[in-house]
Backbone and ligand atoms as CSV (ligand in chain L), in Angstrom:
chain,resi,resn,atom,element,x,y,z
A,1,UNK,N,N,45.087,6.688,-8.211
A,1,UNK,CA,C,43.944,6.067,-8.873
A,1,UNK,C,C,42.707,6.158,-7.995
A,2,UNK,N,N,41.446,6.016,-8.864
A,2,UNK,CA,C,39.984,6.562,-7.713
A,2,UNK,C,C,39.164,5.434,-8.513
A,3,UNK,N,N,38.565,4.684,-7.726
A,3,UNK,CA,C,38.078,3.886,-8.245
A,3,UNK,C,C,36.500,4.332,-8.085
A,4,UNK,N,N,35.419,4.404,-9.325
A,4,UNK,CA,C,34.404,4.595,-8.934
A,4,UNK,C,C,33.257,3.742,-9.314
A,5,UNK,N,N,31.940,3.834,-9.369
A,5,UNK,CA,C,31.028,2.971,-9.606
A,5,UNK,C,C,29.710,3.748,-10.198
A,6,UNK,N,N,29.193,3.450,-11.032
A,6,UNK,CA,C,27.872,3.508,-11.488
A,6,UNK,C,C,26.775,2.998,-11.321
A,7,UNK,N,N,26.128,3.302,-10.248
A,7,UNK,CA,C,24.629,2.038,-10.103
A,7,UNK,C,C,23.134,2.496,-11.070
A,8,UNK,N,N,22.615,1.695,-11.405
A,8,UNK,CA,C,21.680,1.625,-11.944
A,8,UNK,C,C,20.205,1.132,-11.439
A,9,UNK,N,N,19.423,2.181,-11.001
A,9,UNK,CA,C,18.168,2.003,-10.456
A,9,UNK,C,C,16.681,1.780,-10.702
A,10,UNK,N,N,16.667,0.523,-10.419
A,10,UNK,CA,C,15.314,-0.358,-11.613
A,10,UNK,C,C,14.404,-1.065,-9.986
A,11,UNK,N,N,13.261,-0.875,-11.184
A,11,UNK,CA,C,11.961,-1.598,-10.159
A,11,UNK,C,C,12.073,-3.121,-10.553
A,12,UNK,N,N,11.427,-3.985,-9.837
A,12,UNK,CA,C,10.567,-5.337,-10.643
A,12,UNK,C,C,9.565,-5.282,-10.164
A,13,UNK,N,N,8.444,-5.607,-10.710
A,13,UNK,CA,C,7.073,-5.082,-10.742
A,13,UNK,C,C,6.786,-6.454,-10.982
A,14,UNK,N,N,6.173,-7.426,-10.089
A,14,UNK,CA,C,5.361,-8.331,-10.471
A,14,UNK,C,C,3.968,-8.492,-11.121
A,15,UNK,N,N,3.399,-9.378,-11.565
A,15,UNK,CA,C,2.198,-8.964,-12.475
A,15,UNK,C,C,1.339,-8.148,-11.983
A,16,UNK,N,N,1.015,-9.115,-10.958
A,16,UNK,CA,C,-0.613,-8.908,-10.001
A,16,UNK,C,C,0.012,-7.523,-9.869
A,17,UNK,N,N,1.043,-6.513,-9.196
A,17,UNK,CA,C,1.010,-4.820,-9.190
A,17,UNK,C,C,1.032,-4.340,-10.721
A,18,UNK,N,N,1.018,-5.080,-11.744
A,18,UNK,CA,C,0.702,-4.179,-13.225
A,18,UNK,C,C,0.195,-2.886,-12.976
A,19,UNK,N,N,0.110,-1.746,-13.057
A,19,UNK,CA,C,-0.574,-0.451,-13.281
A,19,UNK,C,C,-1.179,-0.622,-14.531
A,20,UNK,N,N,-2.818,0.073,-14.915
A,20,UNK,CA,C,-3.184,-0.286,-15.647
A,20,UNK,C,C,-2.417,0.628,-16.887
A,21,UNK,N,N,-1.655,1.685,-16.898
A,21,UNK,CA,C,-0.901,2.350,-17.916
A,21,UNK,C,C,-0.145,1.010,-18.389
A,22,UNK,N,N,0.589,0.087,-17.625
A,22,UNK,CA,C,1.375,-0.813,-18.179
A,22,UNK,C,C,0.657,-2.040,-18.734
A,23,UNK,N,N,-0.554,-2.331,-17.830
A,23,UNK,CA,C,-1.626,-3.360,-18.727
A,23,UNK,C,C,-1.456,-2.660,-20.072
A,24,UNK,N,N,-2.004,-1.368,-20.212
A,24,UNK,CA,C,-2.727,-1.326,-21.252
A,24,UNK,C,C,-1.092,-1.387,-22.449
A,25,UNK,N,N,0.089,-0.279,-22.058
A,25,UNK,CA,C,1.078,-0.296,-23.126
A,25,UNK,C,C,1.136,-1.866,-23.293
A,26,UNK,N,N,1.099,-3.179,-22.444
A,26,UNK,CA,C,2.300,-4.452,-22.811
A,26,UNK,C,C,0.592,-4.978,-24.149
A,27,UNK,N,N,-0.503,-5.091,-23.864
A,27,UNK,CA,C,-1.288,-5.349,-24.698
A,27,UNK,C,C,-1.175,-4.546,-26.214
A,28,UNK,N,N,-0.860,-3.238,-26.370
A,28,UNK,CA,C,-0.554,-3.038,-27.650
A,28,UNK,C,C,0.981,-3.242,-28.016
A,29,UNK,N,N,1.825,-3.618,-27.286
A,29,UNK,CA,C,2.978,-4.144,-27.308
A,29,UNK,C,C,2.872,-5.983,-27.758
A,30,UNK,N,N,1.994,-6.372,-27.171
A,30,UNK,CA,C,1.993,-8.011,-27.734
A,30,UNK,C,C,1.322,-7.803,-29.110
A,31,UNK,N,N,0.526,-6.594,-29.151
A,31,UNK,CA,C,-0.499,-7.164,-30.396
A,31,UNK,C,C,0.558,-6.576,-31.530
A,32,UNK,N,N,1.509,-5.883,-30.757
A,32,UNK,CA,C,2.438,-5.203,-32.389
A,32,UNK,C,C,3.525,-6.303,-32.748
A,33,UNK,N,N,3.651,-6.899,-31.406
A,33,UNK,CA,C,4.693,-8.204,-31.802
A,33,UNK,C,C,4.196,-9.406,-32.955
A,34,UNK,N,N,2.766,-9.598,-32.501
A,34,UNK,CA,C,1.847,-10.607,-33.543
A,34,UNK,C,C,2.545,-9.938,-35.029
A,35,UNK,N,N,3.041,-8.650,-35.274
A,35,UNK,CA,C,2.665,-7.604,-36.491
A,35,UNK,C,C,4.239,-7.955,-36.723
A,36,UNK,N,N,5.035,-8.377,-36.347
A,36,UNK,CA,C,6.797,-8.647,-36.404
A,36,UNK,C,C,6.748,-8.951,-37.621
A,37,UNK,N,N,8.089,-8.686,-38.539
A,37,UNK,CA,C,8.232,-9.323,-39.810
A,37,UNK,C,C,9.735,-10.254,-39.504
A,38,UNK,N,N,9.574,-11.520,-38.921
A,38,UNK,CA,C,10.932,-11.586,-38.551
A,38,UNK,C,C,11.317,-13.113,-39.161
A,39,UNK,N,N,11.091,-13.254,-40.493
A,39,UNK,CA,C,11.620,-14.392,-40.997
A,39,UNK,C,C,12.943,-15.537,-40.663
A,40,UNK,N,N,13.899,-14.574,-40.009
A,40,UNK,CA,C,15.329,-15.128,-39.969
A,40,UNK,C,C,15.782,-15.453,-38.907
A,41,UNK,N,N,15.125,-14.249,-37.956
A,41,UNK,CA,C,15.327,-15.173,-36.351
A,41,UNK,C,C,14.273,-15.907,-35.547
A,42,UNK,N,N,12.871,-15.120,-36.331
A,42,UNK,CA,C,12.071,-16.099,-35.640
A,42,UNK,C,C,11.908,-15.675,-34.020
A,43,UNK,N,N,12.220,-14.141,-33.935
A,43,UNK,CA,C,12.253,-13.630,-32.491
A,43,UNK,C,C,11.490,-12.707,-32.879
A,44,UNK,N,N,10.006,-12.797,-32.538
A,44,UNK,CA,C,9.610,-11.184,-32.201
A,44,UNK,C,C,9.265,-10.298,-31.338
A,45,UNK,N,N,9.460,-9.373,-31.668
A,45,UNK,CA,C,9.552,-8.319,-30.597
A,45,UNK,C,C,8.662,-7.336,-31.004
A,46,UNK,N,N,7.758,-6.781,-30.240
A,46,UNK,CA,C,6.677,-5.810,-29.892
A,46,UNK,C,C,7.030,-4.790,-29.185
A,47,UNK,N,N,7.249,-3.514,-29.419
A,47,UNK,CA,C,7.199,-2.362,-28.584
A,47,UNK,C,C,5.862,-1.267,-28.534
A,48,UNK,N,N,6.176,-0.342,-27.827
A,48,UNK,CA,C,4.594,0.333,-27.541
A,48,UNK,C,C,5.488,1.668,-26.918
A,49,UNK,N,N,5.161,3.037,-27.232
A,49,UNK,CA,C,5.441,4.056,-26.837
A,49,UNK,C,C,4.575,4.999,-26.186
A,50,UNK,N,N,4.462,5.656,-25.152
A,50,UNK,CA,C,3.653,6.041,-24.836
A,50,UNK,C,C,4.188,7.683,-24.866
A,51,UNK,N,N,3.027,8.607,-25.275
A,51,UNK,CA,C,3.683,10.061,-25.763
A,51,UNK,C,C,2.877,10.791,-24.568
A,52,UNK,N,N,3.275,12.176,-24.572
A,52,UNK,CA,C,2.707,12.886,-23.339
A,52,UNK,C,C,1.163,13.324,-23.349
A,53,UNK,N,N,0.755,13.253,-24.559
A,53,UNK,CA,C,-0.971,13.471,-25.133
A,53,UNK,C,C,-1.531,12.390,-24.451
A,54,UNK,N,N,-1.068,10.922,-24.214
A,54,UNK,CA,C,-1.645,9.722,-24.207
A,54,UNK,C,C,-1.857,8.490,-25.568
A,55,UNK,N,N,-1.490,9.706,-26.330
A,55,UNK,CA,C,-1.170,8.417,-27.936
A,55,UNK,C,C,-0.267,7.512,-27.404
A,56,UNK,N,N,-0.346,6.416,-28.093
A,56,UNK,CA,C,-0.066,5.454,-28.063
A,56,UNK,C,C,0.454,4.787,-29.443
A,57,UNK,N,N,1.978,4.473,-29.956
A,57,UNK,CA,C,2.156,4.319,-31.370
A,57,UNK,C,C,3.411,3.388,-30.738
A,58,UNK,N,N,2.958,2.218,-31.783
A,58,UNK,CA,C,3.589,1.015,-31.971
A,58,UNK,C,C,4.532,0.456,-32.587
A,59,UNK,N,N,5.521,-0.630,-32.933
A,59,UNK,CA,C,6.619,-1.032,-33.746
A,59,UNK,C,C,6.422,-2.505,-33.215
A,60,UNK,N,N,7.232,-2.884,-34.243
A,60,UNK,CA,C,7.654,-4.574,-33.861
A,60,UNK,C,C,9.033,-4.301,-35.189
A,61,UNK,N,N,10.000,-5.549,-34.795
A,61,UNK,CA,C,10.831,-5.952,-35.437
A,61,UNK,C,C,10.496,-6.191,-37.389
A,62,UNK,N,N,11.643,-5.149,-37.685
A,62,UNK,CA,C,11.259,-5.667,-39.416
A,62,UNK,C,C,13.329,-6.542,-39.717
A,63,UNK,N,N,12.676,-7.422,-40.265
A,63,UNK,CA,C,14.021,-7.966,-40.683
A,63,UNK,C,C,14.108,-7.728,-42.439
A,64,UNK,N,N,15.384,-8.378,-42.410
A,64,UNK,CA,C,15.544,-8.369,-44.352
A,64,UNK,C,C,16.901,-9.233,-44.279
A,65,UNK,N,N,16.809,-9.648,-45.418
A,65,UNK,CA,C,17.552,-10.479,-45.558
A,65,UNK,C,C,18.960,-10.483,-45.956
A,66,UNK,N,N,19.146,-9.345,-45.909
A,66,UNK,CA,C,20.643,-8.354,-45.468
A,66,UNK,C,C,20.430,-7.866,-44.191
A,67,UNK,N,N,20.600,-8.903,-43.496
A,67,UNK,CA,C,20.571,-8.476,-42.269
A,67,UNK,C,C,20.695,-7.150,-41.658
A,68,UNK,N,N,21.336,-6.703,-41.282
A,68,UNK,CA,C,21.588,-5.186,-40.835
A,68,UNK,C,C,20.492,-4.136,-41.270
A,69,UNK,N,N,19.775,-4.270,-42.671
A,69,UNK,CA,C,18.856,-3.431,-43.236
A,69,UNK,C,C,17.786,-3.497,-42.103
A,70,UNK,N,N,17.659,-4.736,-41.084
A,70,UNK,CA,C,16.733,-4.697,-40.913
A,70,UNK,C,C,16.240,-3.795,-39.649
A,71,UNK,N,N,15.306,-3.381,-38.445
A,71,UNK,CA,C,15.532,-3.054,-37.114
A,71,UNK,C,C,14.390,-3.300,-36.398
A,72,UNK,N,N,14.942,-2.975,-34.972
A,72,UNK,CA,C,14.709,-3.249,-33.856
A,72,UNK,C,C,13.500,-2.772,-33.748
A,73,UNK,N,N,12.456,-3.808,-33.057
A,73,UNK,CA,C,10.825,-3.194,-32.458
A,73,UNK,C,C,10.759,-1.567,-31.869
A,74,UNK,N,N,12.229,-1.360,-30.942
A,74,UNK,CA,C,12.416,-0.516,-30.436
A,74,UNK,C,C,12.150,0.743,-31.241
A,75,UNK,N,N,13.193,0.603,-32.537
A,75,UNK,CA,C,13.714,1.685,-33.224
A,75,UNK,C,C,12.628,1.994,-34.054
A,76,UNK,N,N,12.110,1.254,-34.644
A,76,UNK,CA,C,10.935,1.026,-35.669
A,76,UNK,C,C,9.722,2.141,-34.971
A,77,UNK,N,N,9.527,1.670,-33.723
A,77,UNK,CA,C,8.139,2.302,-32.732
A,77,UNK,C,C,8.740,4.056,-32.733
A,78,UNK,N,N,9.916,4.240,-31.936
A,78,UNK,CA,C,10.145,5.678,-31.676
A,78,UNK,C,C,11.029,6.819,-32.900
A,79,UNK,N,N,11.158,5.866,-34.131
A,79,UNK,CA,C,10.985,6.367,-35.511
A,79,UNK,C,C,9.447,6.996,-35.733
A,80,UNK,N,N,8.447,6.198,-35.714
A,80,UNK,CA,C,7.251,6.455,-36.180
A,80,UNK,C,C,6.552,7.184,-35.027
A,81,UNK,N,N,7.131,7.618,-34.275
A,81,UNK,CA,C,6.529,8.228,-33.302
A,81,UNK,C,C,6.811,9.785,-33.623
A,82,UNK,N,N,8.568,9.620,-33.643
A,82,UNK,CA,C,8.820,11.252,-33.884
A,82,UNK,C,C,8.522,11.798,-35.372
A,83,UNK,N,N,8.313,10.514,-36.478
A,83,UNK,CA,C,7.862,11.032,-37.705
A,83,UNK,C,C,6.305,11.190,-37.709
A,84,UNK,N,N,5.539,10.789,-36.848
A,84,UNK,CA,C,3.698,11.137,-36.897
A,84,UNK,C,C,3.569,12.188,-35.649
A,85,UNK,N,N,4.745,12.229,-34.783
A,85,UNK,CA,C,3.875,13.283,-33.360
A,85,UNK,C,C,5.515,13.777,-32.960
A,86,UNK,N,N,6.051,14.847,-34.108
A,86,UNK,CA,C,7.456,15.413,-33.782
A,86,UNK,C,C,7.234,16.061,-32.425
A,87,UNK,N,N,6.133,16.742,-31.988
A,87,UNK,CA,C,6.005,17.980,-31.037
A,87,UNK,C,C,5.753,17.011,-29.458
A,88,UNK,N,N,5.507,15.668,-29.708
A,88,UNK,CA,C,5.391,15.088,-28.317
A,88,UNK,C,C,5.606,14.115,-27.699
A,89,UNK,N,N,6.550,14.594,-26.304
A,89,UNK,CA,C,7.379,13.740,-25.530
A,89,UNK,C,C,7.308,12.146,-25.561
A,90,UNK,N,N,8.044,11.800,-25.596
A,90,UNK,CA,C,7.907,10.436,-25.062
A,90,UNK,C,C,7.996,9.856,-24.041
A,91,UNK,N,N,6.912,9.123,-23.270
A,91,UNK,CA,C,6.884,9.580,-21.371
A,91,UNK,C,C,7.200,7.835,-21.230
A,92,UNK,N,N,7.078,6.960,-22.372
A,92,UNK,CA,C,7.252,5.468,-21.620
A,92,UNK,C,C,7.424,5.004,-23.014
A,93,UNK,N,N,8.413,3.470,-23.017
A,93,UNK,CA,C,8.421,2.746,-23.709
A,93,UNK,C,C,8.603,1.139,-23.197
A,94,UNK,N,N,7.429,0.418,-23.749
A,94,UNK,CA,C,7.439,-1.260,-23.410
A,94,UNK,C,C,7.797,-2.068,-24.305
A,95,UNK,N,N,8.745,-3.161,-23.802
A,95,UNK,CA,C,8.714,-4.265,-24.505
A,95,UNK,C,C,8.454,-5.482,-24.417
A,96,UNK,N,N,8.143,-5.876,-25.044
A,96,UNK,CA,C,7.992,-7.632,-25.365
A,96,UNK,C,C,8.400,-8.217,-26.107
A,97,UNK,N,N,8.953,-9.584,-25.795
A,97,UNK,CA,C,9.440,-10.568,-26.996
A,97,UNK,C,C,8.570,-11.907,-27.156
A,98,UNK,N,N,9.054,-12.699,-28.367
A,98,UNK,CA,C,8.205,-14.344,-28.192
A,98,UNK,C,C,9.097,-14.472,-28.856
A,99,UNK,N,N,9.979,-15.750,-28.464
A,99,UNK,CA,C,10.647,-16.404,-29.105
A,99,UNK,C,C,10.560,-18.095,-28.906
A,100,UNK,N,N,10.279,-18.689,-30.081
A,100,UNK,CA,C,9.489,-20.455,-29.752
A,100,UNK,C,C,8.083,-19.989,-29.637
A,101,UNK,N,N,7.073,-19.314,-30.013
A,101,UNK,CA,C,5.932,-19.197,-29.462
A,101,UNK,C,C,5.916,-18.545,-28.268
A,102,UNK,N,N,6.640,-18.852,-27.352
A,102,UNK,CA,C,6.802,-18.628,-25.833
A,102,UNK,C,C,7.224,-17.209,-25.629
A,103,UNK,N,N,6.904,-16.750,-24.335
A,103,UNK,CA,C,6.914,-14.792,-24.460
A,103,UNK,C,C,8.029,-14.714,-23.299
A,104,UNK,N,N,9.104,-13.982,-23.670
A,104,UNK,CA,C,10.392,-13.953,-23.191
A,104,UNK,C,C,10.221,-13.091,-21.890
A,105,UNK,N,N,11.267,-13.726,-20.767
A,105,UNK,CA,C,11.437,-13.564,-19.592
A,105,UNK,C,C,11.898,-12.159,-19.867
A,106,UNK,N,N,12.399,-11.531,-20.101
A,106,UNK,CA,C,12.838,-10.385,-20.370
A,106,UNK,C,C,13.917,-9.761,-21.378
A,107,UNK,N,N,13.038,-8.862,-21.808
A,107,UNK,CA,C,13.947,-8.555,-23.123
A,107,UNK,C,C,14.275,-7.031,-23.156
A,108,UNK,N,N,15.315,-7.026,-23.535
A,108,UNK,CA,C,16.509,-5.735,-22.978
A,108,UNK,C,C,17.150,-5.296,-24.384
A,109,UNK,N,N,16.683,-3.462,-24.701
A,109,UNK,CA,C,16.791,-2.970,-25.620
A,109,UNK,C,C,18.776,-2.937,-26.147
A,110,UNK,N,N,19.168,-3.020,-27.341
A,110,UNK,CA,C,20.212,-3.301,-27.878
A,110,UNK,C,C,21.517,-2.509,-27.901
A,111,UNK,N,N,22.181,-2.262,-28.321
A,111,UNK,CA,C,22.771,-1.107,-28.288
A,111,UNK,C,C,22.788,0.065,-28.314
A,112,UNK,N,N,22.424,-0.551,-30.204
A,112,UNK,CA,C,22.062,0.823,-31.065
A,112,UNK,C,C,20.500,1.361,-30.635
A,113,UNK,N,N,19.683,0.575,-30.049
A,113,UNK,CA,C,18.222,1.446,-29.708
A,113,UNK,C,C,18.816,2.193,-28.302
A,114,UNK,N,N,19.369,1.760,-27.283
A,114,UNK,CA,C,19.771,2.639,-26.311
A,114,UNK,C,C,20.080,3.885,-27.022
A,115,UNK,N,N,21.139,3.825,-27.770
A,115,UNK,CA,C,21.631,5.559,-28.321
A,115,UNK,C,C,20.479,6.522,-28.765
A,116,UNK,N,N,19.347,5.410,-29.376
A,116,UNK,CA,C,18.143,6.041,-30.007
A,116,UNK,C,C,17.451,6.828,-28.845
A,117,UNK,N,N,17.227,5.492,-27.948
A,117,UNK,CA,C,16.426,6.136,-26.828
A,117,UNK,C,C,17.089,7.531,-26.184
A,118,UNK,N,N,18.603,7.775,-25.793
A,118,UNK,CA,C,19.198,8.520,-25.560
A,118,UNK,C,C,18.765,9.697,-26.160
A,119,UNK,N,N,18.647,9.629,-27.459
A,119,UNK,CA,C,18.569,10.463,-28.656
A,119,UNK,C,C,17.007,11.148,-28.568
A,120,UNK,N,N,16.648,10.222,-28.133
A,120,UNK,CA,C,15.051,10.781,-27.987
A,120,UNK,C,C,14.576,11.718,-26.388
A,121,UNK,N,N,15.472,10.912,-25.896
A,121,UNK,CA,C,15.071,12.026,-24.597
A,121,UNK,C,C,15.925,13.238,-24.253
A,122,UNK,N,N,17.150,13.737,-25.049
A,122,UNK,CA,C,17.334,14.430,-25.520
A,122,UNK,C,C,16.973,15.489,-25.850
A,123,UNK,N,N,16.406,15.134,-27.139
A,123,UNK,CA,C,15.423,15.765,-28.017
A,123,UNK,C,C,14.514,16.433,-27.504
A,124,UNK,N,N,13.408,15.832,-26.343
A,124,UNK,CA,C,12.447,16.486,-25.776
A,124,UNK,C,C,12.884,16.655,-24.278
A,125,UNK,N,N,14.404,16.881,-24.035
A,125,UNK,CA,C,14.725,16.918,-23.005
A,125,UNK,C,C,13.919,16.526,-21.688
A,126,UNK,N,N,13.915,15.757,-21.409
A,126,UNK,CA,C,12.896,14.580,-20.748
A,126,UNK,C,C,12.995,13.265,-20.807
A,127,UNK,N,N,13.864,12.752,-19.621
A,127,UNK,CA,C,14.284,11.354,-19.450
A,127,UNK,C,C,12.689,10.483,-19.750
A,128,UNK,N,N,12.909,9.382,-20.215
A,128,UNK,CA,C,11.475,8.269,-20.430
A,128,UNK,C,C,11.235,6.957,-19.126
A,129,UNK,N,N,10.258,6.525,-19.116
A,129,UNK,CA,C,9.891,5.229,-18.961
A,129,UNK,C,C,10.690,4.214,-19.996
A,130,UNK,N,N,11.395,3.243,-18.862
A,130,UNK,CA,C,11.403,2.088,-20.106
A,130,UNK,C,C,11.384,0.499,-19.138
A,131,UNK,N,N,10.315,-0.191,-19.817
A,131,UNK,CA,C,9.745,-1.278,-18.972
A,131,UNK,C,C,9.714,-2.474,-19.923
A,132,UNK,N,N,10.172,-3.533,-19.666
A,132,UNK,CA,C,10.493,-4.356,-20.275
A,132,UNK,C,C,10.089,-5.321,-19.259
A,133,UNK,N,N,8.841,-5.863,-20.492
A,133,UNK,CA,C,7.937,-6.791,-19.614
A,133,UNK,C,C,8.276,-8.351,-20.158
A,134,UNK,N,N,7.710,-9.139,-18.883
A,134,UNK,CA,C,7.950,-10.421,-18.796
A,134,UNK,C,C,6.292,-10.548,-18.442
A,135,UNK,N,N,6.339,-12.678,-18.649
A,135,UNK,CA,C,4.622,-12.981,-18.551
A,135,UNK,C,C,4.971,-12.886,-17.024
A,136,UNK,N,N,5.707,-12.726,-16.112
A,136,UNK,CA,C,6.070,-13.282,-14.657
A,136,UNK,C,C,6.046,-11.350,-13.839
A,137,UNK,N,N,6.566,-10.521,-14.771
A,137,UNK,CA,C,7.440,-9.597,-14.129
A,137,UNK,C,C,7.529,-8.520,-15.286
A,138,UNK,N,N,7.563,-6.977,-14.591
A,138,UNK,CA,C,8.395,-6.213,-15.300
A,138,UNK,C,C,9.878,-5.521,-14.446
A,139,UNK,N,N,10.678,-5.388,-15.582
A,139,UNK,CA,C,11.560,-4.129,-15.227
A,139,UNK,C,C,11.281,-3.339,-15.130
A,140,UNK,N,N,11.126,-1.873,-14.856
A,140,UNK,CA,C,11.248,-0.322,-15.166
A,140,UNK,C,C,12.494,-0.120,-14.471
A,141,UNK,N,N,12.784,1.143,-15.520
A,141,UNK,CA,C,13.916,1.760,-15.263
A,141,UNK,C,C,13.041,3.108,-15.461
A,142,UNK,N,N,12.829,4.161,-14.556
A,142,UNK,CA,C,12.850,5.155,-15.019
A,142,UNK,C,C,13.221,6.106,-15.320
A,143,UNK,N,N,14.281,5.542,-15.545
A,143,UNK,CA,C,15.256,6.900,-16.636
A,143,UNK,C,C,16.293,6.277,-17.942
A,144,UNK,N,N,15.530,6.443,-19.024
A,144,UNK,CA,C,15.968,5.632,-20.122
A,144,UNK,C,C,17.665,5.655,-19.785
A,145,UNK,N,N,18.141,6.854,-19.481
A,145,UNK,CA,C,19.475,7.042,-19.540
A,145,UNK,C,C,20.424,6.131,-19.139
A,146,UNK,N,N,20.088,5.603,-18.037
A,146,UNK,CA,C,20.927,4.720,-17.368
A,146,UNK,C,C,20.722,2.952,-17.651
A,147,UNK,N,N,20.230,3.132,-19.323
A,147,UNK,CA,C,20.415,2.100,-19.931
A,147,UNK,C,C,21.919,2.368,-20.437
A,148,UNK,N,N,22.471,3.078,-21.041
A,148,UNK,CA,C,23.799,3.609,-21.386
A,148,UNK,C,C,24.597,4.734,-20.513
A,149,UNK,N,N,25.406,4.110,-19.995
A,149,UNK,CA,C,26.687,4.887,-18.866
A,149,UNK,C,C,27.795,5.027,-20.233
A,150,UNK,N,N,27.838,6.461,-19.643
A,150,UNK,CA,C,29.366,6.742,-20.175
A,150,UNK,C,C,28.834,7.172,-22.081
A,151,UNK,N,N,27.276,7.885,-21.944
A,151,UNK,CA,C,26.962,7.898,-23.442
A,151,UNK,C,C,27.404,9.064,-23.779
A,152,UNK,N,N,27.534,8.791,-25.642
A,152,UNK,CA,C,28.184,9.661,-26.450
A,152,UNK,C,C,26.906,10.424,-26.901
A,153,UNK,N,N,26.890,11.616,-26.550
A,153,UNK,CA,C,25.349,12.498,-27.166
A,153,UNK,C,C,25.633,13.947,-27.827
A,154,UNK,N,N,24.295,14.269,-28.140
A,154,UNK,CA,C,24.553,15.786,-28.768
A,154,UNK,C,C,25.649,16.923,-28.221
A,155,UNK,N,N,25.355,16.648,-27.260
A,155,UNK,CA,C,26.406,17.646,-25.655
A,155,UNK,C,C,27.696,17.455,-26.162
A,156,UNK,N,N,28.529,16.063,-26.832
A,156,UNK,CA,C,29.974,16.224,-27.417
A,156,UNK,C,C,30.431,17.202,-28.692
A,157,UNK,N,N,29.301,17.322,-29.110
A,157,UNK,CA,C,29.435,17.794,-30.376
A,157,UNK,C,C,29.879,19.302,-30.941
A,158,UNK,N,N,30.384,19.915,-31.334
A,158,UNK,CA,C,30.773,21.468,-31.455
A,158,UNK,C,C,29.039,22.147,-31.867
A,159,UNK,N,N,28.895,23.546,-30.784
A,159,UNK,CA,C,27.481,23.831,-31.232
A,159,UNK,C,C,27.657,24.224,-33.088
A,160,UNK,N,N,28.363,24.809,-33.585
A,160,UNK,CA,C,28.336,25.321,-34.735
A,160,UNK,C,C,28.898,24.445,-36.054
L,1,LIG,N1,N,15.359,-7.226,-31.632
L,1,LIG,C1,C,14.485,-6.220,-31.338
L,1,LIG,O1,O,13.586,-5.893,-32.116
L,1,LIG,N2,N,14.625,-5.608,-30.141
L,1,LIG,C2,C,15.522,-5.968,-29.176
L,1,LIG,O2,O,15.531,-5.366,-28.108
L,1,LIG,C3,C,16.480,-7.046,-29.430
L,1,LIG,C4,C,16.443,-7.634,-30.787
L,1,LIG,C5,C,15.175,-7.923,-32.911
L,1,LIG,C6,C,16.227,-7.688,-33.958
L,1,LIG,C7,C,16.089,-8.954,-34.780
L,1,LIG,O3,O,15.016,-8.773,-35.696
L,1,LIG,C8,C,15.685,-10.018,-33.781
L,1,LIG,O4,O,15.163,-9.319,-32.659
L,1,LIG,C9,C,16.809,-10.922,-33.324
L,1,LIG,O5,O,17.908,-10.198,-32.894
């Protein structure tokens, strides 16, 4: 037997060092959270994508009342990203939450958006930014990937 380990390599970025790339993504990230449709949990969540042009295209949480119909700020943002700008990368993605009014210590993308994110850097073969901001602090990870160890991707699949 070999026992091994996976580490995972993340910043914390306190405010006062914000970079203004991250000022500027967590501000259209709060203002997309204001934009949440989240009747049922009452958690919203704001994301912000940042593409390799410098566009900038947004999501927040849509719920429904069949639950499951509904998705993630995450998924919502880098849907509408690859359906308005198919041809360009995705170099960063931020999040934010408010839940109670109050803006969450840190909020950490879900399952199913990890696979997405996976899916997306992939795609433009090109690991992402992913920073998940707090009013105190951010995370970055810069390499979406190592939000999911041990992922299931295009690479399993038979080419034909
Ligand atoms: N949610 C997101 O939008 N992103 C996350 O990273 C976690 C959860 C949403 C889904 C649902 O609308 C609400 O937050 C509560 O789970």
């Amino acid at each position: 037997m070999k026992s091994n380990q996976i580490n995972i390599p993340y910043k914390e970025i306190p405010r006062a060092e914000f970079s203004e790339e991250i000022k500027l993504l967590e501000q259209h990230a709060i203002e997309a959270a204001r934009k949440a449709y989240a009747p049922y949990s009452h958690f919203l969540v704001g994301a912000a994508v940042l593409l390799q042009s410098g566009t900038i295209v947004t999501g927040s949480n849509q719920e429904n009342a069949a639950y499951p119909s509904g998705l993630c700020a995450e998924r919502t943002a880098l849907f509408s990203a690859g359906a308005l700008y198919p041809d360009d990368p995705v170099v960063a993605l931020l999040i934010v939450a408010f839940s109670e009014g109050k803006r969450v210590d840190m909020i950490t993308p879900c399952g199913a958006c990890r696979q997405v994110l996976l899916e997306v850097s992939s795609r433009f073969n090109r690991s992402f930014q992913v920073i998940m901001s707090g009013e105190q602090r951010a995370i970055v990870l810069d390499d979406n990937k190592m939000l999911l160890p041990f992922a299931f991707d295009g690479s399993d699949l038979p080419k034909e």
